[in-house]
N, CA and C atoms as an extended XYZ file, in Angstrom:
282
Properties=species:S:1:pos:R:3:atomname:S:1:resname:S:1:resid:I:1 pbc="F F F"
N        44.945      144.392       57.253 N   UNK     1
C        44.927      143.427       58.334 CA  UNK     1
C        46.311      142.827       58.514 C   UNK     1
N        46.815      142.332       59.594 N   UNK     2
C        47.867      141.931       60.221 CA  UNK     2
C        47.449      140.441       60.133 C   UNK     2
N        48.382      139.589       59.379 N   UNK     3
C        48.413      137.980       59.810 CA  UNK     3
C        49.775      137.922       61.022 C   UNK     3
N        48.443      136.387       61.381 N   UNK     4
C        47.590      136.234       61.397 CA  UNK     4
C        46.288      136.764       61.764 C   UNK     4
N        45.536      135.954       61.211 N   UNK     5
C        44.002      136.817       61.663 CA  UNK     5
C        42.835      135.633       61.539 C   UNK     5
N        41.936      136.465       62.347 N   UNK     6
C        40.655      134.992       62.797 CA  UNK     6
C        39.805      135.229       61.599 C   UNK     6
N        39.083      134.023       60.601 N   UNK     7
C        38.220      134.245       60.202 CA  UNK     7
C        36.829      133.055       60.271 C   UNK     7
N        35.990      133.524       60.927 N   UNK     8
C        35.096      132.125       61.016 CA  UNK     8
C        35.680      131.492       62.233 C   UNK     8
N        36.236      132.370       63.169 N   UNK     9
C        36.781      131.549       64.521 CA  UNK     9
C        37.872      130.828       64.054 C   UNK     9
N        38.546      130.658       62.980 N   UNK    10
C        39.622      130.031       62.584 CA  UNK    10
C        41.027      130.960       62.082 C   UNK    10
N        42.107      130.468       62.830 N   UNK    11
C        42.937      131.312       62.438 CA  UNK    11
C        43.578      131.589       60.952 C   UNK    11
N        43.626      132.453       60.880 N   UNK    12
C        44.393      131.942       58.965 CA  UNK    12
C        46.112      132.669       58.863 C   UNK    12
N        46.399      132.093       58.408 N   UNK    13
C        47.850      132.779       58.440 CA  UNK    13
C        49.123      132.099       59.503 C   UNK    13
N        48.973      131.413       60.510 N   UNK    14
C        49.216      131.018       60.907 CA  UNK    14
C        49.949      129.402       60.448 C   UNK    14
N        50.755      128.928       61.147 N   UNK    15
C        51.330      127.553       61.255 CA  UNK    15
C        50.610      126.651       61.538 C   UNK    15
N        49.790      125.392       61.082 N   UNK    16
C        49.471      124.296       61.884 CA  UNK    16
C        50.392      123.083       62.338 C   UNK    16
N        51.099      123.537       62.097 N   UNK    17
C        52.117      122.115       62.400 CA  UNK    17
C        52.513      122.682       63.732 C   UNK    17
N        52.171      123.284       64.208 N   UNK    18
C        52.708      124.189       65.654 CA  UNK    18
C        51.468      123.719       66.537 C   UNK    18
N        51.977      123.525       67.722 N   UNK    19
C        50.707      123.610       69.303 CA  UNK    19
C        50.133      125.181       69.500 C   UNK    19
N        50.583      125.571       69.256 N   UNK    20
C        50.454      127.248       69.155 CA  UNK    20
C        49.050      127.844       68.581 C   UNK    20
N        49.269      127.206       67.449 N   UNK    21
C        48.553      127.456       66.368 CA  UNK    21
C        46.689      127.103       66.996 C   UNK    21
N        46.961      125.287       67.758 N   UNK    22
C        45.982      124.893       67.544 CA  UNK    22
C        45.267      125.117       69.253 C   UNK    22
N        46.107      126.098       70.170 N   UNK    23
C        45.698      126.064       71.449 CA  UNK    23
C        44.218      126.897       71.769 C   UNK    23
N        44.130      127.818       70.693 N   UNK    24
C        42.851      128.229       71.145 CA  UNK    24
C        41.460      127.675       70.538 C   UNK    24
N        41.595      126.218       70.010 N   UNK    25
C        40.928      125.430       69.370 CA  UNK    25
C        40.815      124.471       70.826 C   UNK    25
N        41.381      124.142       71.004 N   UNK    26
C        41.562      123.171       72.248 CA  UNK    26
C        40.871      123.605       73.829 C   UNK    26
N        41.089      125.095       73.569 N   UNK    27
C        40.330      125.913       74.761 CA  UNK    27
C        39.126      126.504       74.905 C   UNK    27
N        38.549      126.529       73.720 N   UNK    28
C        37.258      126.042       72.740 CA  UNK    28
C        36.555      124.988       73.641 C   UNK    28
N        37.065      123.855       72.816 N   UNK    29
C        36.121      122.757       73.203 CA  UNK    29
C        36.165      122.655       75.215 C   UNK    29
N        37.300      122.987       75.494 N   UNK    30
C        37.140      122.969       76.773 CA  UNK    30
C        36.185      123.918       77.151 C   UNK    30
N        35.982      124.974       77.208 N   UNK    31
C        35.420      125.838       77.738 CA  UNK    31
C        33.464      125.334       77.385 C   UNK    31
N        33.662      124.400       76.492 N   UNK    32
C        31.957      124.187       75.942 CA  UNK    32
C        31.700      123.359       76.841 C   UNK    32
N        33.083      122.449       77.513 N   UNK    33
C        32.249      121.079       77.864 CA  UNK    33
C        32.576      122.185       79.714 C   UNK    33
N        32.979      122.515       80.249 N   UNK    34
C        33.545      123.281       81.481 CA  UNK    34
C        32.078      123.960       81.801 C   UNK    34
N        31.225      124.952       80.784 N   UNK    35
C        29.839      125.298       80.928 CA  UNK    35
C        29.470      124.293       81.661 C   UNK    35
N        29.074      123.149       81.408 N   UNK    36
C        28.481      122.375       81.656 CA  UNK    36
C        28.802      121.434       82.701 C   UNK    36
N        30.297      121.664       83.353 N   UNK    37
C        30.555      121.022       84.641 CA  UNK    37
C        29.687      121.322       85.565 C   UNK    37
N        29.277      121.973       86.036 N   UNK    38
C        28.789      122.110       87.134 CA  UNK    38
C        27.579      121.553       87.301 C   UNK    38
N        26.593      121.626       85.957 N   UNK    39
C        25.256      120.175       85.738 CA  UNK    39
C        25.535      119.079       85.990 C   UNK    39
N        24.097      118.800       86.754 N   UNK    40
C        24.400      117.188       86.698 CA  UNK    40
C        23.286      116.796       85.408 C   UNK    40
N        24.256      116.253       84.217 N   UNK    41
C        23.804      115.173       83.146 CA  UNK    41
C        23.849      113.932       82.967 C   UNK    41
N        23.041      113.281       82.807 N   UNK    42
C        22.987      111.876       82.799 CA  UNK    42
C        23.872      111.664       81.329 C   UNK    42
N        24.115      110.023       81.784 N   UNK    43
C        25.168      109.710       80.660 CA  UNK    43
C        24.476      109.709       79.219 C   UNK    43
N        23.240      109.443       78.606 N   UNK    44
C        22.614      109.805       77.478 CA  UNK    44
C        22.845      111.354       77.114 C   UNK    44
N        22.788      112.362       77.835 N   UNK    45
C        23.046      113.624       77.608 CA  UNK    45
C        24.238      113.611       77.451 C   UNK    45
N        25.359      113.013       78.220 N   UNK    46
C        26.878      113.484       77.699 CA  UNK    46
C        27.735      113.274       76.483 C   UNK    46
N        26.742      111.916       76.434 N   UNK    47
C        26.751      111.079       74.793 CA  UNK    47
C        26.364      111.645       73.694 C   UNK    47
N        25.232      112.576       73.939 N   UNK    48
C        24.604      113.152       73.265 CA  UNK    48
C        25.441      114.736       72.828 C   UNK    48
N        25.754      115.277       73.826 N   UNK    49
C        27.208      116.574       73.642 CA  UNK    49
C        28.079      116.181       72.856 C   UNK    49
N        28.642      114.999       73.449 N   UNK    50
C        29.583      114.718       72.557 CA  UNK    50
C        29.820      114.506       71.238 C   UNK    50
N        29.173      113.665       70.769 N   UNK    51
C        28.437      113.059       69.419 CA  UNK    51
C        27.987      114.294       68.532 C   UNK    51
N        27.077      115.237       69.087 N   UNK    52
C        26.511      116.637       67.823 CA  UNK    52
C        27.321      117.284       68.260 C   UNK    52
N        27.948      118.169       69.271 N   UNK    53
C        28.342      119.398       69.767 CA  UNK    53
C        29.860      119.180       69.344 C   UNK    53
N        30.691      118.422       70.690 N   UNK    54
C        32.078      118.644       70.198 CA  UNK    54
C        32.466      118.104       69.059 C   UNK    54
N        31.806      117.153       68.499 N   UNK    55
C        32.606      116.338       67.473 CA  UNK    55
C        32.113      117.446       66.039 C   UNK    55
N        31.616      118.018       65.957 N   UNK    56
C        31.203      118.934       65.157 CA  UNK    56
C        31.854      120.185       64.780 C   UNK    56
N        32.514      120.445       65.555 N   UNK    57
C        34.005      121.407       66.083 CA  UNK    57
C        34.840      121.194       65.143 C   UNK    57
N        35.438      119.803       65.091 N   UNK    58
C        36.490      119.792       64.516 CA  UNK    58
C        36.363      119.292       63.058 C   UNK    58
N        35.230      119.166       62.407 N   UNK    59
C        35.292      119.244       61.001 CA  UNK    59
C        35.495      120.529       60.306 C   UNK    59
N        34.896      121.285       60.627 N   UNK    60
C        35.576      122.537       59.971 CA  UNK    60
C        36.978      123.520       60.126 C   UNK    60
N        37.689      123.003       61.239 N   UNK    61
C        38.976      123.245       61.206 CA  UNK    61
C        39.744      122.116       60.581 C   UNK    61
N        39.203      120.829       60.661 N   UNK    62
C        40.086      119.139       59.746 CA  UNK    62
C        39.757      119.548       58.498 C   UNK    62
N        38.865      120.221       58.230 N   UNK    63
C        38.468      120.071       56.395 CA  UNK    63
C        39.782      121.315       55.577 C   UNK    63
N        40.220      121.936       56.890 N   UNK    64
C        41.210      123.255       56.116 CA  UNK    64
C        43.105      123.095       56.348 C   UNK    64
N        42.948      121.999       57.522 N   UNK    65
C        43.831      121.654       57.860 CA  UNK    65
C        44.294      120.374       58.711 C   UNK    65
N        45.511      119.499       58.487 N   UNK    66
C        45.954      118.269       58.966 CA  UNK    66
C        46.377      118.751       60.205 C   UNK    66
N        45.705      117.980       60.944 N   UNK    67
C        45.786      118.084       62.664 CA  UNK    67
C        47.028      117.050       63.077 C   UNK    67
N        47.403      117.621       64.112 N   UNK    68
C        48.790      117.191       64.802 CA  UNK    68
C        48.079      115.763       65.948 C   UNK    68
N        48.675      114.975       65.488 N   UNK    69
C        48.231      113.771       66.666 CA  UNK    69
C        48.002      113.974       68.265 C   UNK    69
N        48.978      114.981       68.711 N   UNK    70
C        48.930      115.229       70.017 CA  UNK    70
C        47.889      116.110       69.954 C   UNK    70
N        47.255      116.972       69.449 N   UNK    71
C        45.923      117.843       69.476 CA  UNK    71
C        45.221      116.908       69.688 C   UNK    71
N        44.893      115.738       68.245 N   UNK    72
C        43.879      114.672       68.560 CA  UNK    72
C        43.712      114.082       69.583 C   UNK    72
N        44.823      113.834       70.392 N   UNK    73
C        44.738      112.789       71.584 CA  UNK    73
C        44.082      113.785       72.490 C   UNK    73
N        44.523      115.364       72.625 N   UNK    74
C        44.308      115.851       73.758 CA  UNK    74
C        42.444      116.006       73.583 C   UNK    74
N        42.038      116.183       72.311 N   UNK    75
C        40.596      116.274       72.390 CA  UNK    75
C        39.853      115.602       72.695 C   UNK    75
N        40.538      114.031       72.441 N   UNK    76
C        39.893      112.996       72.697 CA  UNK    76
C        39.627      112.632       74.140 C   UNK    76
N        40.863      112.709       74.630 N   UNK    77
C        41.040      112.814       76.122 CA  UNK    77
C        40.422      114.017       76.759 C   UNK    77
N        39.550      114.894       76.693 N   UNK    78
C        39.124      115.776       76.900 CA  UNK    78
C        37.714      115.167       77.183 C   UNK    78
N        37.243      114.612       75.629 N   UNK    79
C        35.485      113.937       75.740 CA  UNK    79
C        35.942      112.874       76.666 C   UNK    79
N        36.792      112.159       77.103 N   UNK    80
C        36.715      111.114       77.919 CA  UNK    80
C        36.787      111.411       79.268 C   UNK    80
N        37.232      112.524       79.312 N   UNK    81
C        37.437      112.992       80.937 CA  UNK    81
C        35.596      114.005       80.998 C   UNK    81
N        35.068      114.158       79.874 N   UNK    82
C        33.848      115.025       80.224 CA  UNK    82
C        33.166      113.431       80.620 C   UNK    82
N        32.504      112.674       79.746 N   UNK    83
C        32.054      111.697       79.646 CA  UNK    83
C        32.248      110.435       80.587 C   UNK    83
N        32.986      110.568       81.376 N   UNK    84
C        33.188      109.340       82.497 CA  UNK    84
C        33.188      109.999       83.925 C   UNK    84
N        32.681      111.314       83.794 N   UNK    85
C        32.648      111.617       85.045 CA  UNK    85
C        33.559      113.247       85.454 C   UNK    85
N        33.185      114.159       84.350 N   UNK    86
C        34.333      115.121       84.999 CA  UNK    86
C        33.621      115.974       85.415 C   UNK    86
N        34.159      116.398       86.690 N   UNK    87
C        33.976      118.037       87.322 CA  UNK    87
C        33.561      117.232       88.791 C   UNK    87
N        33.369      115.746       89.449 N   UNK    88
C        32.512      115.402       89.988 CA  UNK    88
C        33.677      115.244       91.027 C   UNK    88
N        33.309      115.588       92.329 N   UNK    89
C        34.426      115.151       93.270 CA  UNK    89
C        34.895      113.870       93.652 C   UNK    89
N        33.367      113.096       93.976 N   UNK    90
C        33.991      111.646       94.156 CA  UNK    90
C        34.253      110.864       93.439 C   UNK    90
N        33.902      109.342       93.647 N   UNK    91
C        34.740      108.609       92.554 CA  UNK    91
C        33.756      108.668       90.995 C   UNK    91
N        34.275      107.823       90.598 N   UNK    92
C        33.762      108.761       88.912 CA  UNK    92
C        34.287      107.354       88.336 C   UNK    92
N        32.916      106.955       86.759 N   UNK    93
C        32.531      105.801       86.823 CA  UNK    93
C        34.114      105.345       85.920 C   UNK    93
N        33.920      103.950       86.334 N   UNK    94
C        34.949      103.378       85.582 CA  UNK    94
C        34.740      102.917       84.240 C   UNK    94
């Protein structure tokens, strides 16, 4: 095998101190919460994604490796843009 290489959906061999490293982690969680743009979910359901689904993601890549702050922010900012209203054309709750 050639490093890097995926194991368990996680890369191994690779740099984490790099954006590189952690972009197809990031496109991940996007793509879980993006499924689901186009539903309309009430805010108990988005609460509810968020809380078991995405936040569940990132323990098993945090338990192998120290995450870069700007990853964190961008994930975070990710559940906040699912959760207050994303994919919705008009205005979107405050």
């Amino acid at each position: 095998m050639e490093i890097p290489f995926k194991y368990l959906g996680m890369k191994i061999g690779g740099n984490p101190r790099t954006l590189s490293f952690w972009k197809s982690y990031i496109d991940k969680i996007k793509s879980k919460l993006f499924a689901r743009r186009g539903r309309i979910i009430i805010m108990a359901g988005r609460v509810c994604l968020i809380k078991i689904v995405i936040n569940a993601l990132p323990l098993f890549y945090f338990s192998f490796f120290k995450v870069l702050v700007i990853v964190y922010k961008t994930i975070r900012k990710t559940q906040a843009k699912f959760l207050w209203g994303w994919g919705y054309e008009g205005r979107k709750i405050a």
